[in-house]
mmCIF file of the N, C-alpha and C atoms, coordinates in Angstrom:
data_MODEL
# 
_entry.id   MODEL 
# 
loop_
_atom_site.group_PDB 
_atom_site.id 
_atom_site.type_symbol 
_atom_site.label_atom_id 
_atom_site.label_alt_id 
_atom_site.label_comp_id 
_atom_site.label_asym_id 
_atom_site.label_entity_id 
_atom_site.label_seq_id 
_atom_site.pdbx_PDB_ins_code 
_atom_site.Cartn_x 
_atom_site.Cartn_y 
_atom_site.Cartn_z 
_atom_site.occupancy 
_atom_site.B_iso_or_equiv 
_atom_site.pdbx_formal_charge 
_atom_site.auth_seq_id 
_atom_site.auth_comp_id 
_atom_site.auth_asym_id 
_atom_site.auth_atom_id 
_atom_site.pdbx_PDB_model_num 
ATOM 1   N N  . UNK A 1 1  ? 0.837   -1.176 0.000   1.00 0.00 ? 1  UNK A N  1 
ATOM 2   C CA . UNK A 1 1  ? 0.000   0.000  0.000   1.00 0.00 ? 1  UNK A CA 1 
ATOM 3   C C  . UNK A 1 1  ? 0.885   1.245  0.000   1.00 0.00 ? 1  UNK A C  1 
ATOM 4   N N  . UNK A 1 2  ? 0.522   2.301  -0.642  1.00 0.00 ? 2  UNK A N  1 
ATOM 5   C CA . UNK A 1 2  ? 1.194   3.485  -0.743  1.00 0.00 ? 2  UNK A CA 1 
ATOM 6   C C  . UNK A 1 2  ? 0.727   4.429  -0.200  1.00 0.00 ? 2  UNK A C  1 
ATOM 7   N N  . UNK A 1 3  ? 1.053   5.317  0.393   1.00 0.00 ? 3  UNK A N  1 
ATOM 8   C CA . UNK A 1 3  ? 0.405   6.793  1.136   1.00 0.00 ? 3  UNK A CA 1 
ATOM 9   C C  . UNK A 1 3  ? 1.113   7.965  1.095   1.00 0.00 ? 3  UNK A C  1 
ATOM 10  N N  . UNK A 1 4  ? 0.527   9.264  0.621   1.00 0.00 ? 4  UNK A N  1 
ATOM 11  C CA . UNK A 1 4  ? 1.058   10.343 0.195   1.00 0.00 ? 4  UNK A CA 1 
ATOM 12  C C  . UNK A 1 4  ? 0.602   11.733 1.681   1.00 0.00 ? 4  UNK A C  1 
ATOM 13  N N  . UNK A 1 5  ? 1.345   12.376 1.591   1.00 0.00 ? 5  UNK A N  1 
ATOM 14  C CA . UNK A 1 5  ? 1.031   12.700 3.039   1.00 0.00 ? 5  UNK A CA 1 
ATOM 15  C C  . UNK A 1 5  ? 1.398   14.114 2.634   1.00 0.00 ? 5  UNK A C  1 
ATOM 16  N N  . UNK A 1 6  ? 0.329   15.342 2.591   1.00 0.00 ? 6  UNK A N  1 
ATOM 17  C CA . UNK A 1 6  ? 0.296   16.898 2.222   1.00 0.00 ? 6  UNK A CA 1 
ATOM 18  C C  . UNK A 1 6  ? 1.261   17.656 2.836   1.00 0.00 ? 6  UNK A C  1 
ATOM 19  N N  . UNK A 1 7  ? 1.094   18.430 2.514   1.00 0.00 ? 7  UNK A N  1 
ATOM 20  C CA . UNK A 1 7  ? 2.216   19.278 3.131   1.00 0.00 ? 7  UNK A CA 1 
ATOM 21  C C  . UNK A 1 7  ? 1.068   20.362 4.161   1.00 0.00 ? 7  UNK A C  1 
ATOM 22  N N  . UNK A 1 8  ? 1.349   21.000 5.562   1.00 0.00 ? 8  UNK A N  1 
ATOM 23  C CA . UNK A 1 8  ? 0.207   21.687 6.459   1.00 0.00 ? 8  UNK A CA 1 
ATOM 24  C C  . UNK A 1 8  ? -0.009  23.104 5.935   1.00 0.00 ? 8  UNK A C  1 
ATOM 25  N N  . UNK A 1 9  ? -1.477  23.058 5.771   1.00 0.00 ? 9  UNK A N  1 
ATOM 26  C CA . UNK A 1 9  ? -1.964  24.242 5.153   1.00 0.00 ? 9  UNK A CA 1 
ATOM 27  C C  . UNK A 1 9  ? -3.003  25.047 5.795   1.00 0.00 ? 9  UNK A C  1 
ATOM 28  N N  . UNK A 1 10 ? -3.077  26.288 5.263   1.00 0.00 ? 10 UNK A N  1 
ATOM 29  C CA . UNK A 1 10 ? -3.905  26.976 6.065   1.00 0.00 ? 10 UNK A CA 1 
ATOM 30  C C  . UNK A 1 10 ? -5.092  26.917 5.656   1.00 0.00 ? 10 UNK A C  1 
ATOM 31  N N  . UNK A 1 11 ? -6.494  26.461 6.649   1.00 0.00 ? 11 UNK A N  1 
ATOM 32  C CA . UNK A 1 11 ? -7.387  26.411 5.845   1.00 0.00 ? 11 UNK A CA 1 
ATOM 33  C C  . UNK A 1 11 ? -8.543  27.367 7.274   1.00 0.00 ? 11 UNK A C  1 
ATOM 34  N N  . UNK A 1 12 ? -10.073 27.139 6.132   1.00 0.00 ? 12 UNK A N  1 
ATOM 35  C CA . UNK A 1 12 ? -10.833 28.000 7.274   1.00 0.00 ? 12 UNK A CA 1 
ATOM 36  C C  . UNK A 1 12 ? -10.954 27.247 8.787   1.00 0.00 ? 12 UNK A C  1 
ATOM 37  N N  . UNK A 1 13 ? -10.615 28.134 10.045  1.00 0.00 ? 13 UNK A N  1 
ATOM 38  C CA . UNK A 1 13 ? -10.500 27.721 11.279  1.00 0.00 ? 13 UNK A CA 1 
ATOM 39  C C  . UNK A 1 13 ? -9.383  27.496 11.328  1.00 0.00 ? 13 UNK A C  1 
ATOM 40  N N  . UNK A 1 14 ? -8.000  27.449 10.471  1.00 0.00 ? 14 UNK A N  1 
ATOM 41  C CA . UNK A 1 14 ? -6.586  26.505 11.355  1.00 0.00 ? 14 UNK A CA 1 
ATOM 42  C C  . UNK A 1 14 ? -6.209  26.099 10.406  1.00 0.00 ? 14 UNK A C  1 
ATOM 43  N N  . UNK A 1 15 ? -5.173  24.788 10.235  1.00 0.00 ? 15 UNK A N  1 
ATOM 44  C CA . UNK A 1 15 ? -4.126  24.188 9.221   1.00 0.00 ? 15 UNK A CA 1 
ATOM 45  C C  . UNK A 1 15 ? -4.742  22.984 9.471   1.00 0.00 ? 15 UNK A C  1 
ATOM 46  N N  . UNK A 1 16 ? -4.503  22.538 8.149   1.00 0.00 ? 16 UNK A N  1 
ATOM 47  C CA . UNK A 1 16 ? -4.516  20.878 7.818   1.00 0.00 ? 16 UNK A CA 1 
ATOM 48  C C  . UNK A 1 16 ? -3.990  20.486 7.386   1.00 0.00 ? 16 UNK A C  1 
ATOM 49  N N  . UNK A 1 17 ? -3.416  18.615 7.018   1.00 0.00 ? 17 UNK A N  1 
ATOM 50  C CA . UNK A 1 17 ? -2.954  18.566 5.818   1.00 0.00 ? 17 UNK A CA 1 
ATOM 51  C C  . UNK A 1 17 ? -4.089  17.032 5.373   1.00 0.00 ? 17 UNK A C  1 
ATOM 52  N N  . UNK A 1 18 ? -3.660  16.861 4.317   1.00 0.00 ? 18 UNK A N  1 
ATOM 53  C CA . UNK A 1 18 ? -4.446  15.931 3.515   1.00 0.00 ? 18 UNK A CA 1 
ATOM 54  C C  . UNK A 1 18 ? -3.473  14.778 3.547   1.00 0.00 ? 18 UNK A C  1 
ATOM 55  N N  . UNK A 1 19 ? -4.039  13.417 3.228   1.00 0.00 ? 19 UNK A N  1 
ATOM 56  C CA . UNK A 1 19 ? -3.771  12.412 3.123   1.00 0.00 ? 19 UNK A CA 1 
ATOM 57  C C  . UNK A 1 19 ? -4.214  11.155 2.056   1.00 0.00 ? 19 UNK A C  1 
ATOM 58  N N  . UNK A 1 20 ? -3.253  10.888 1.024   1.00 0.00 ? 20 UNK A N  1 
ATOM 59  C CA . UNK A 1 20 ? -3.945  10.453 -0.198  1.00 0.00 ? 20 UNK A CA 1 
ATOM 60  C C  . UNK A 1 20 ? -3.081  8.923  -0.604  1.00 0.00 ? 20 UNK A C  1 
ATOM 61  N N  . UNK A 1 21 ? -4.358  7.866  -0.293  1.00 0.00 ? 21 UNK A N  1 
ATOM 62  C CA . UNK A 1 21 ? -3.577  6.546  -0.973  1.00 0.00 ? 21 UNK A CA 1 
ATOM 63  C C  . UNK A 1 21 ? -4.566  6.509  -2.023  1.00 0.00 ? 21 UNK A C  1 
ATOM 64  N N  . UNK A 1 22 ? -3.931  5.303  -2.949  1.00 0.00 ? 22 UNK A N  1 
ATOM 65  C CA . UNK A 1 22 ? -4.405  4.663  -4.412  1.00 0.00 ? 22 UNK A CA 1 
ATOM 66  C C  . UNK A 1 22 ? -5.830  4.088  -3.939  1.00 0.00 ? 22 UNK A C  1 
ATOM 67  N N  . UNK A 1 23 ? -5.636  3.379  -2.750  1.00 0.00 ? 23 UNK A N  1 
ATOM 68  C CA . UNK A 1 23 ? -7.271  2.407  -2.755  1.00 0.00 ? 23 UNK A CA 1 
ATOM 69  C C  . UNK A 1 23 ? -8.431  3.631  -2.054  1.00 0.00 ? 23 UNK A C  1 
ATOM 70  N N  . UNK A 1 24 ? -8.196  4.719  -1.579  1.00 0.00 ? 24 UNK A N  1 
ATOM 71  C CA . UNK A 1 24 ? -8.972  4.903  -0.919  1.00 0.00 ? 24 UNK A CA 1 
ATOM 72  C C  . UNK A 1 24 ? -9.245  6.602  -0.942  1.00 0.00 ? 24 UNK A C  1 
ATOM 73  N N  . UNK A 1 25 ? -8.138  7.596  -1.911  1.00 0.00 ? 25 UNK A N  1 
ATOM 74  C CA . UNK A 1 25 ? -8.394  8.307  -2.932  1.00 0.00 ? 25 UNK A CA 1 
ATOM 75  C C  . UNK A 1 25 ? -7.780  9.497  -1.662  1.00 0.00 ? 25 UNK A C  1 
ATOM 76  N N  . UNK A 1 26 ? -8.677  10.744 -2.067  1.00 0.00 ? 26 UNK A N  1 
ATOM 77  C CA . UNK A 1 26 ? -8.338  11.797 -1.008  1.00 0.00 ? 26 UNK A CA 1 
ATOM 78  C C  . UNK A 1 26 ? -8.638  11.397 0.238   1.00 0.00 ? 26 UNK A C  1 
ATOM 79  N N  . UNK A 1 27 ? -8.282  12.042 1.585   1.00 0.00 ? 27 UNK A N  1 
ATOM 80  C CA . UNK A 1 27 ? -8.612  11.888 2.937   1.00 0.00 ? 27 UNK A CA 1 
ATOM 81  C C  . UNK A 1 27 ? -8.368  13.120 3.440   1.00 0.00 ? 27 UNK A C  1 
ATOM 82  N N  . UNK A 1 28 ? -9.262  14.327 3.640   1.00 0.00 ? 28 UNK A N  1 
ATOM 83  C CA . UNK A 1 28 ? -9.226  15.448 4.080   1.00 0.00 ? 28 UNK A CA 1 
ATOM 84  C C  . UNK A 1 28 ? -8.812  15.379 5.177   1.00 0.00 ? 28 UNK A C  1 
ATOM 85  N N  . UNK A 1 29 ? -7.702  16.200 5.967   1.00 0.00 ? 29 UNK A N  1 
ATOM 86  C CA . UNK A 1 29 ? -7.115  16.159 7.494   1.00 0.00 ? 29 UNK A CA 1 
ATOM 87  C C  . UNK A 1 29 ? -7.942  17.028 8.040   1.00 0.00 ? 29 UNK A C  1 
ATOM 88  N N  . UNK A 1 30 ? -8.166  16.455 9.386   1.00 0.00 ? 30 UNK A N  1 
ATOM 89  C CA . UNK A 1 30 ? -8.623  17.478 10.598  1.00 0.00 ? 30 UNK A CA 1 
ATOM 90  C C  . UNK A 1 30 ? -7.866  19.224 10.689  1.00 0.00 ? 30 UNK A C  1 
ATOM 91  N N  . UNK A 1 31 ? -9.304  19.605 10.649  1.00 0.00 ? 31 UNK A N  1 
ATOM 92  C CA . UNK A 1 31 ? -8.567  21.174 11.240  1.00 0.00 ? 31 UNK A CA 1 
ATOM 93  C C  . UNK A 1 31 ? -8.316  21.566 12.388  1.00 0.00 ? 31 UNK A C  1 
ATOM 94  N N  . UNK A 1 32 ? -6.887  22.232 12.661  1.00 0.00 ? 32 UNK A N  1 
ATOM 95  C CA . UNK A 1 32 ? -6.134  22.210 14.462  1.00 0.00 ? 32 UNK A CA 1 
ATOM 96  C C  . UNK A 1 32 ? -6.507  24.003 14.187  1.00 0.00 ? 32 UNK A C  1 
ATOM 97  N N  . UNK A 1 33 ? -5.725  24.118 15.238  1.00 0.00 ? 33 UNK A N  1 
ATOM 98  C CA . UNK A 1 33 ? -6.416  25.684 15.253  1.00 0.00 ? 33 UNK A CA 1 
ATOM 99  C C  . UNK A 1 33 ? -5.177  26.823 15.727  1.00 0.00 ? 33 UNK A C  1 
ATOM 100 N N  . UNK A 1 34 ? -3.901  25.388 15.842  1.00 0.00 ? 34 UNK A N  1 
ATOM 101 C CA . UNK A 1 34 ? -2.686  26.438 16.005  1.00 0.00 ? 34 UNK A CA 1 
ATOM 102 C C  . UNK A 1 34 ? -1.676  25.434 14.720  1.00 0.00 ? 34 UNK A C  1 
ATOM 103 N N  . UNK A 1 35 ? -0.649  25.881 13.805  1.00 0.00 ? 35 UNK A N  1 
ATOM 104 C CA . UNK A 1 35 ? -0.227  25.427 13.098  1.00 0.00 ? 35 UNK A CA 1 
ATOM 105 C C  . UNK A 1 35 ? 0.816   24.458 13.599  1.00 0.00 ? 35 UNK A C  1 
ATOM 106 N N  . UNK A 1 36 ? 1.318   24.160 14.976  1.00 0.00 ? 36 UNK A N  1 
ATOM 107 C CA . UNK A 1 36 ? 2.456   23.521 15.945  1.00 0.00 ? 36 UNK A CA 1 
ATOM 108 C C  . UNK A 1 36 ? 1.088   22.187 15.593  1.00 0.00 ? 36 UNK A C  1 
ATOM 109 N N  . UNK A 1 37 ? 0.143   22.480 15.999  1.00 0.00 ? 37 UNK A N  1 
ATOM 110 C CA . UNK A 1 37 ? -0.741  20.612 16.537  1.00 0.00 ? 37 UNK A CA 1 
ATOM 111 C C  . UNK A 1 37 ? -0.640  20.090 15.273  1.00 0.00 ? 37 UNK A C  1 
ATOM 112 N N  . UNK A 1 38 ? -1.042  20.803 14.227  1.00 0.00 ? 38 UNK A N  1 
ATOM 113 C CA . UNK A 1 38 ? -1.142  20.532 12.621  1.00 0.00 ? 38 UNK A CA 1 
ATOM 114 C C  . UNK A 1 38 ? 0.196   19.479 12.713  1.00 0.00 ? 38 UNK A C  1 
ATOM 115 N N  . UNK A 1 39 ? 1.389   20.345 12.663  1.00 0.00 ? 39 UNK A N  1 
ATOM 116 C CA . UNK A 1 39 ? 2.596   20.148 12.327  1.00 0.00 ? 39 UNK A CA 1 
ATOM 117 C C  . UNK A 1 39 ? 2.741   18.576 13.283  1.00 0.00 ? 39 UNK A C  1 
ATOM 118 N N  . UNK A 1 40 ? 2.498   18.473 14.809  1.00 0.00 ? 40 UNK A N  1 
ATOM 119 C CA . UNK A 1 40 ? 2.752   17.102 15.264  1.00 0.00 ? 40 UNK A CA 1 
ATOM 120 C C  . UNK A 1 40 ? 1.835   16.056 14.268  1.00 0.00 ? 40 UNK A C  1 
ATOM 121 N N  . UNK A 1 41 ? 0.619   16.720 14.195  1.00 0.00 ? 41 UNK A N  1 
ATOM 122 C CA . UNK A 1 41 ? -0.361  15.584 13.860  1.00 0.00 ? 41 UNK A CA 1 
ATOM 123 C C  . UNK A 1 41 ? 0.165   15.077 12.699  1.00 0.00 ? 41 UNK A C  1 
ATOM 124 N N  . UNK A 1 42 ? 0.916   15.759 11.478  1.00 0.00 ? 42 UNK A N  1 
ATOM 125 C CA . UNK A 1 42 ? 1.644   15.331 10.455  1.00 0.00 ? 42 UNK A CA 1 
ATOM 126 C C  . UNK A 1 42 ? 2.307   14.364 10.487  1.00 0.00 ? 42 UNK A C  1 
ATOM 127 N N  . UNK A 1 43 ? 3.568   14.470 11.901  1.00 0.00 ? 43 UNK A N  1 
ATOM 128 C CA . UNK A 1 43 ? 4.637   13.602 12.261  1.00 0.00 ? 43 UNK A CA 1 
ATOM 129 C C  . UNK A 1 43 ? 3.716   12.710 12.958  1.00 0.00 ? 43 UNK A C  1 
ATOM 130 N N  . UNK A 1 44 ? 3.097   12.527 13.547  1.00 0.00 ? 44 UNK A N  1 
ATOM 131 C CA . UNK A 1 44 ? 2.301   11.476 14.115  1.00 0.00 ? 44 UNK A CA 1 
ATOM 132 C C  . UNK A 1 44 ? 1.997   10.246 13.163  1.00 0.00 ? 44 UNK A C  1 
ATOM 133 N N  . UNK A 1 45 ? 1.474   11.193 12.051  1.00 0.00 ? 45 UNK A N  1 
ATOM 134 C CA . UNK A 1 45 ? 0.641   10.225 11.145  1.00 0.00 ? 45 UNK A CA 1 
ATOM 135 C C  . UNK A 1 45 ? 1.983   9.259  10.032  1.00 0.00 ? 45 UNK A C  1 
ATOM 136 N N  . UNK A 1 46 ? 3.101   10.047 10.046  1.00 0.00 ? 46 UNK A N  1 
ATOM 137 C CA . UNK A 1 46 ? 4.094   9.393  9.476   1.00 0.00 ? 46 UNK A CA 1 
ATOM 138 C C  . UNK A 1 46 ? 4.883   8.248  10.125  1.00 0.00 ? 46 UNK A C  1 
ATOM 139 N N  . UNK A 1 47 ? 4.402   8.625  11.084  1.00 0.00 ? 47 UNK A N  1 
ATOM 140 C CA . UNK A 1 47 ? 5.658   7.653  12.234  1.00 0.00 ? 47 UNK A CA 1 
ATOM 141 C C  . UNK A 1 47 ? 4.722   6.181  12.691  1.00 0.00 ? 47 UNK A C  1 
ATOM 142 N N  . UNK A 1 48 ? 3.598   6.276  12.539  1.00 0.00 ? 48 UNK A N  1 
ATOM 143 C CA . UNK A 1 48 ? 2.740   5.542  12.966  1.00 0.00 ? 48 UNK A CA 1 
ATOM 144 C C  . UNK A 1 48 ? 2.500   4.748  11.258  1.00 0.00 ? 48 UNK A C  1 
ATOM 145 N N  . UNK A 1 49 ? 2.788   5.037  10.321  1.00 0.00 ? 49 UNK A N  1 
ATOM 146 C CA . UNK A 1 49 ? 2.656   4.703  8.611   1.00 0.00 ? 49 UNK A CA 1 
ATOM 147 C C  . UNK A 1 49 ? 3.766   3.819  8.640   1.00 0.00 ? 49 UNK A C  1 
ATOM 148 N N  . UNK A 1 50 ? 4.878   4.254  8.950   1.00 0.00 ? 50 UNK A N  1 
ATOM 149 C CA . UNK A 1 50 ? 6.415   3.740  8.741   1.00 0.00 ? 50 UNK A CA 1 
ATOM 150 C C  . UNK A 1 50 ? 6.024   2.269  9.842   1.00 0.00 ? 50 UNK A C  1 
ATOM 151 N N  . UNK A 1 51 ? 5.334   2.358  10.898  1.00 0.00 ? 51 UNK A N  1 
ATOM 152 C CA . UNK A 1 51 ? 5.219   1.274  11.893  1.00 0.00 ? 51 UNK A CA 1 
ATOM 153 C C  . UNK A 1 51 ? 3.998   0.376  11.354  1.00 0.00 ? 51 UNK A C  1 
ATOM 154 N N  . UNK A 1 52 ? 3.470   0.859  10.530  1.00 0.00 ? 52 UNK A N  1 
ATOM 155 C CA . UNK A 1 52 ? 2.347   0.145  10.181  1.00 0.00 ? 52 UNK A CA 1 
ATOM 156 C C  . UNK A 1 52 ? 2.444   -0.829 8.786   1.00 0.00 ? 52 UNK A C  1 
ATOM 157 N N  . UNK A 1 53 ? 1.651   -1.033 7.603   1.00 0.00 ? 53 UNK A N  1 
ATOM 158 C CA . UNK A 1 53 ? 1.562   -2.236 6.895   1.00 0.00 ? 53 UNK A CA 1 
ATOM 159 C C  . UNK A 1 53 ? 2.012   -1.316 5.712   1.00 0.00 ? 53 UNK A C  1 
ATOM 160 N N  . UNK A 1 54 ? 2.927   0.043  5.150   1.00 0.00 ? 54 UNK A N  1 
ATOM 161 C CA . UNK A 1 54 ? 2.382   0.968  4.090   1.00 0.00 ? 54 UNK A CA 1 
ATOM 162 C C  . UNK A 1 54 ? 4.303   0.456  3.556   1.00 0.00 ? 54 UNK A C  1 
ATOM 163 N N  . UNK A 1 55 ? 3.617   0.274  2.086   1.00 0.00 ? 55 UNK A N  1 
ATOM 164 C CA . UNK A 1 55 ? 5.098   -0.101 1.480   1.00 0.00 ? 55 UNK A CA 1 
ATOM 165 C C  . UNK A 1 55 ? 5.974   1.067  0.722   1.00 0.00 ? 55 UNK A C  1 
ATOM 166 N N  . UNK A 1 56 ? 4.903   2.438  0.573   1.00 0.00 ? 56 UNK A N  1 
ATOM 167 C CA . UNK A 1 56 ? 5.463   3.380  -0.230  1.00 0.00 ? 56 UNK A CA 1 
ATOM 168 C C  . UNK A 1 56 ? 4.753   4.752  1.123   1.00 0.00 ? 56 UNK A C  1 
ATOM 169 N N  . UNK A 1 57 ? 6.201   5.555  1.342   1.00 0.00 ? 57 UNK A N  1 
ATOM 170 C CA . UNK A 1 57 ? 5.655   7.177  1.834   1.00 0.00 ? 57 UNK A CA 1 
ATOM 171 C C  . UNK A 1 57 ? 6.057   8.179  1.453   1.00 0.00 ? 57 UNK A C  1 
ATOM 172 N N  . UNK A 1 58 ? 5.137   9.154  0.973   1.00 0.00 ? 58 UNK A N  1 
ATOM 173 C CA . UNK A 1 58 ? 5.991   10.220 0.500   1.00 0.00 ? 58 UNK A CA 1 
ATOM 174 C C  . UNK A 1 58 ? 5.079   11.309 1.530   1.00 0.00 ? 58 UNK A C  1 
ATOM 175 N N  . UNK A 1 59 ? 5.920   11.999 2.295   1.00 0.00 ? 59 UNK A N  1 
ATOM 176 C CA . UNK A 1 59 ? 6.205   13.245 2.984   1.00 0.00 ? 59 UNK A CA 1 
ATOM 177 C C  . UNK A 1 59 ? 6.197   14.221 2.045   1.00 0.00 ? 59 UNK A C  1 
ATOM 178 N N  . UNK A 1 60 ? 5.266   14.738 1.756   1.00 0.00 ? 60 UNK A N  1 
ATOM 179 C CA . UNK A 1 60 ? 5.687   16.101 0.382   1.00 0.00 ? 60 UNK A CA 1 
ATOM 180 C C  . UNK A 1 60 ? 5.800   17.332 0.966   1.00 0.00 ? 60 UNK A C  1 
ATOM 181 N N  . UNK A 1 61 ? 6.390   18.742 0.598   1.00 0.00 ? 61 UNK A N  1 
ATOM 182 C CA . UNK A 1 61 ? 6.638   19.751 1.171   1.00 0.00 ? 61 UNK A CA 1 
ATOM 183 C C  . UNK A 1 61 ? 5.728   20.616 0.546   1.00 0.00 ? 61 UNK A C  1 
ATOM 184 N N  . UNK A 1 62 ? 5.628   20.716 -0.797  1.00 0.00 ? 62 UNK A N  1 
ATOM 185 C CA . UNK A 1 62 ? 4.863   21.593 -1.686  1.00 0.00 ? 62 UNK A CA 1 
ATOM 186 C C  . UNK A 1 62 ? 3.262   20.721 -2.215  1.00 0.00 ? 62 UNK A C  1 
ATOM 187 N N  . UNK A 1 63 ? 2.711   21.908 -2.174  1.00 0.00 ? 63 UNK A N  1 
ATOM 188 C CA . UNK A 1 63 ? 1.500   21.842 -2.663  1.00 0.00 ? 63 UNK A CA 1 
ATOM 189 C C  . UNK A 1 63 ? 1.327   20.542 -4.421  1.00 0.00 ? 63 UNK A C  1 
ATOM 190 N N  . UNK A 1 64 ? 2.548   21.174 -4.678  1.00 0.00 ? 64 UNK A N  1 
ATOM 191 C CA . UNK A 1 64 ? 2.552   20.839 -6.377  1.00 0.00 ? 64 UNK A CA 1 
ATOM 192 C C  . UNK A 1 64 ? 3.299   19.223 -6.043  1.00 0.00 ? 64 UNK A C  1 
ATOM 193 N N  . UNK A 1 65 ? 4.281   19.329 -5.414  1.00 0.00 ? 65 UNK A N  1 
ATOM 194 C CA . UNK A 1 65 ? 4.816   17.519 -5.038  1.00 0.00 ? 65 UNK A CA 1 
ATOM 195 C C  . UNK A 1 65 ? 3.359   16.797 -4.936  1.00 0.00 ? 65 UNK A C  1 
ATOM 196 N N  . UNK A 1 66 ? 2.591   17.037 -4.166  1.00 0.00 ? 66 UNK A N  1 
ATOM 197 C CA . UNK A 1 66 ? 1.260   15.993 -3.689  1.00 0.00 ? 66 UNK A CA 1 
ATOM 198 C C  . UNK A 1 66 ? 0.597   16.306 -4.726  1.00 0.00 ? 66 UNK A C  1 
ATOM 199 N N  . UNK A 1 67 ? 0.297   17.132 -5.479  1.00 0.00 ? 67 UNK A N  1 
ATOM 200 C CA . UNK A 1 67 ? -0.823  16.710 -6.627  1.00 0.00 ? 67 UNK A CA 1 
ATOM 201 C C  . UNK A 1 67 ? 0.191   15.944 -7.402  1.00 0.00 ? 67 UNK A C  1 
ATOM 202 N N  . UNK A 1 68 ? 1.130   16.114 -7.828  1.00 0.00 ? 68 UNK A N  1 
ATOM 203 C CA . UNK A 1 68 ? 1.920   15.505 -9.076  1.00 0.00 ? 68 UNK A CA 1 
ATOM 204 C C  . UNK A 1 68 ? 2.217   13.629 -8.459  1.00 0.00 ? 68 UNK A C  1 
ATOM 205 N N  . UNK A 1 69 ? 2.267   13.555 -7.680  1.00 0.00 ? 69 UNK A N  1 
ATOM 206 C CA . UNK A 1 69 ? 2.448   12.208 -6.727  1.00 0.00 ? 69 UNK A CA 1 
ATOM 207 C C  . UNK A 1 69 ? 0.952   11.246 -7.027  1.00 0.00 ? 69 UNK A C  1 
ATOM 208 N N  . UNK A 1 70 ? -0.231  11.975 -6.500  1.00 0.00 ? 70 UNK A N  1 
ATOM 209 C CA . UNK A 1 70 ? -1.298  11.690 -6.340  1.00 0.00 ? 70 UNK A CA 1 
ATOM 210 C C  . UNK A 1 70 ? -1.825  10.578 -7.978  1.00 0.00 ? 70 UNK A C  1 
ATOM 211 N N  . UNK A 1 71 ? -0.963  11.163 -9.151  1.00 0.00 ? 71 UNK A N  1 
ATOM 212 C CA . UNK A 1 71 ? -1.247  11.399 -10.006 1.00 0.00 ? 71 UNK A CA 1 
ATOM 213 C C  . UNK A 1 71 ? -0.800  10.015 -10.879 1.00 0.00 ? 71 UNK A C  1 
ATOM 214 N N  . UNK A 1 72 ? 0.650   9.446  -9.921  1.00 0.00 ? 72 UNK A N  1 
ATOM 215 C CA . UNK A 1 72 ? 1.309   8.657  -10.551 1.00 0.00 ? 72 UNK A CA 1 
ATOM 216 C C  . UNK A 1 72 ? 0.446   7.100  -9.756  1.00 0.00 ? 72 UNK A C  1 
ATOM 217 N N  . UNK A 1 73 ? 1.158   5.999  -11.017 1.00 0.00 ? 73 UNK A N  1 
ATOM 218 C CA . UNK A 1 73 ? 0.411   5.111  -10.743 1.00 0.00 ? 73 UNK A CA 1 
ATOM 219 C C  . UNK A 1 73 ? 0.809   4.229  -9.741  1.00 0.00 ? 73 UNK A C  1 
ATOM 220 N N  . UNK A 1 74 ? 0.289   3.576  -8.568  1.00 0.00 ? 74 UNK A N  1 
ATOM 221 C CA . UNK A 1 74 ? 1.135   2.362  -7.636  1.00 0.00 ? 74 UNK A CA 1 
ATOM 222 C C  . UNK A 1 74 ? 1.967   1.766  -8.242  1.00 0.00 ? 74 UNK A C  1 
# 
């Protein structure tokens, strides 16, 4: 399984980031309301991926890395 992991953005109420595998498409992230919780919840979700069943991660920084990623095939 592969998982693509957004980069934290500002959205209405706070920052999010998004989360996008092949089987299961977009996954809108929770909105935090200071950009620090955003930022753990990111590392949370990576560190807990790397420990879990996921054979491909990409950590993207830019907006344009995760769409262009999203895009390519497993």
């Amino acid at each position: 399984m592969a998982l693509v992991i957004g980069p934290v953005l500002t959205r209405t109420g706070g920052y999010a980031f998004d989360v996008w595998t092949p089987e299961q498409g977009l996954s809108r992230g929770y909105v935090y309301r200071r950009i620090e919780d955003a930022c753990y919840a990111r590392k949370a979700q990576l560190r807990s991926s790397v420990e879990g069943h996921i054979d491909r991660i990409a950590a993207c920084n830019t907006v344009d890395e995760f769409v262009r990623l999203q895009s390519c095939k497993p």
